[in-house]
Phi, psi and omega in degrees: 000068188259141158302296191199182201276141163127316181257132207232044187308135154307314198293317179271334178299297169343315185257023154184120198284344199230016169298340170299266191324273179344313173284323203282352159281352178274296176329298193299312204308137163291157162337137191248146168283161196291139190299101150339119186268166186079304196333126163269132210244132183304090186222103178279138227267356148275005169213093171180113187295129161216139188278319180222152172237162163225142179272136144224141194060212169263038185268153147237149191219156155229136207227141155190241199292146171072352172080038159311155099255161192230135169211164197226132170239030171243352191097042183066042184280298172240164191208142184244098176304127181224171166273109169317231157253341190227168174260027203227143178351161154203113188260001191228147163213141158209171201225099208263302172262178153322323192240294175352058159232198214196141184190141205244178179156191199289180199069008194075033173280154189218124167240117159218148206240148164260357181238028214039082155077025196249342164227171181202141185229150178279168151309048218258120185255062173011277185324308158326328166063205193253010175296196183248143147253145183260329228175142188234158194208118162316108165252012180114131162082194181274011191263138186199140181218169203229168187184165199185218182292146161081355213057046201279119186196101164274147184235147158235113167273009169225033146103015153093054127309300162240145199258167194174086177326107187261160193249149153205140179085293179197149155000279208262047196261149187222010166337151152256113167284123196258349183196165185194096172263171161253135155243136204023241183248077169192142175280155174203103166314083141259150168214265172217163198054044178059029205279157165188145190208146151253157166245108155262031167213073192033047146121012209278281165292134170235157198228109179325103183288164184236120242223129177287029179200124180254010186291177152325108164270136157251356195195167149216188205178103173261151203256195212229320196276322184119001173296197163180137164238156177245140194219156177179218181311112156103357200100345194289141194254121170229135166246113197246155184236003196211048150065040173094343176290330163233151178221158172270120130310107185261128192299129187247309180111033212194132159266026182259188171242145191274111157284290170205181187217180193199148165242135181264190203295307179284051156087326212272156184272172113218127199244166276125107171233202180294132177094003168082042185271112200263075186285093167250150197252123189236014161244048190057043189074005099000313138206191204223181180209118212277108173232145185249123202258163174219142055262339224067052176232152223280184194237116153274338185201175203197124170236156184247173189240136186324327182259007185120137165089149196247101193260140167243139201252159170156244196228359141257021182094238188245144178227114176266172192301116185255115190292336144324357186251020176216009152314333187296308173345000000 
């Protein structure tokens, strides 16, 4: 689960379990003609690595290898593959609005769409170079920001037309970021080698957090009680009650690793890794209880859907929630 040959990152092997293989058919592969967006592509929405999903309107859109998306206008009944502007992983997607978004990935992709995910046109962001963006994050308004490899971190104030390269922490911070959420009016950075950082001033400035961990975080998740949780490598679980100045550990029972979480509409946490491991929490994140899903194959991400119900995104495509798989509780 290498990014590429040389690099042996915790944080990008974590965020695609068939990322090897995948580069490495890209890497071998003669040249492709440049993607066409829109094409509908023959893809069954069950074999296809996909990293993040999102609702706009009554859309469900999922983004992942090769630079794919799979949507859905029934409500994840059925799903339709299409092409993007590029061929390379797409590990982020957010949506300022119904048609408006915007979703990154590797090479240094910048992909946006005007028509909620049904086209898509690039980006081109110099700077970014030929690194990964891991993740894109909404902040209100026309505001958005993308992050990655390398301490890789962009601001757009214009619903991601143009893009405007940010320092974060110093000059030579070189972390590969893996998530940046807002919590109240303050930003919260984890990333690898244990790092954590805030912004209270939407991202201009940053203050080194002092992290009761040094492994990798791969995701946090701010709660409706006012916590936050940093979740990542080996299972570990972290909670903070006072915006990252002191954290809790919370005992998970488990070495698998946490990708991401969501609260859902009734309260409940729930985070999603590798091997198809589901932690859910019915105390704001104070502790979890473990259910294992199958086949077991792992999750980058979870959305709940507006009308109800739970889809996971990942190294089987799109999966919904079999309440048999929390029988265990």
């Amino acid at each position: 689960m290498m990014y590429r040959a040389g690099i042996g990152c915790a944080v990008l092997a974590a965020s695609l379990w068939l990322g090897a293989p995948a580069m490495a058919e890209e890497q071998a592969a003669p040249a492709q003609p440049k993607p066409k967006s829109g094409v509908v592509v023959d893809v069954r929405s069950d074999r296809i690595v996909l990293m993040d999903i999102a609702q706009t309107g009554n859309r469900l859109i999922a983004v992942g290898e090769r630079g794919f998306t799979l949507v859905s206008d029934d409500g994840g009944k059925t799903w339709k593959g299409s092409q993007t502007a590029v061929n390379r992983q797409l590990t982020g997607l957010a949506f300022r609005d119904d048609k408006v978004g915007v979703a990154v990935g590797h090479g240094g992709s910048f992909v946006r769409t005007e028509d909620g995910g049904t086209t898509w046109s690039k980006i081109a962001v110099d700077e970014a170079g030929e690194d990964s963006l891991l993740g894109v994050t909404h902040l209100g308004g026309d505001h958005f920001i993308a992050y990655g490899a390398f301490g890789l971190y962009f601001d757009s104030q214009d619903a991601g037309k143009t893009w405007q390269r940010k320092t974060v922490l110093s000059e030579d911070f070189d972390r590969h970021i893996s998530q940046v959420i807002p919590v109240g009016t303050s930003l919260l950075l984890v990333a690898e080698s244990g790092t954590l950082a805030r912004s209270d001033d939407g991202g201009t400035t940053w203050v080194a957090l002092t992290s009761p961990y040094q492994g990798s975080y791969f995701g946090a998740l701010a709660v409706k009680d006012g916590s936050v949780l940093a979740f990542g490598m080996r299972g570990n679980v972290y909670r903070s009650i006072d915006l990252g100045t002191t954290w809790q550990k919370i005992e998970t029972g488990t070495t698998v690793s946490l990708m991401s979480g969501r609260q859902l509409a009734d309260g409940r946490v729930m985070l999603v890794g590798n091997s198809g491991l589901i932690a859910e929490s019915a105390d704001n994140g104070q502790s979890f209880v473990l259910h294992s899903a199958q086949p077991g194959k792992g999750f980058a991400a979870l959305l709940e859907k507006s009308g109800g119900g739970i889809i996971f995104a990942g190294e089987s495509g799109v999966t919904p929630l079999d309440p048999a798989w929390l029988k265990s509780r």
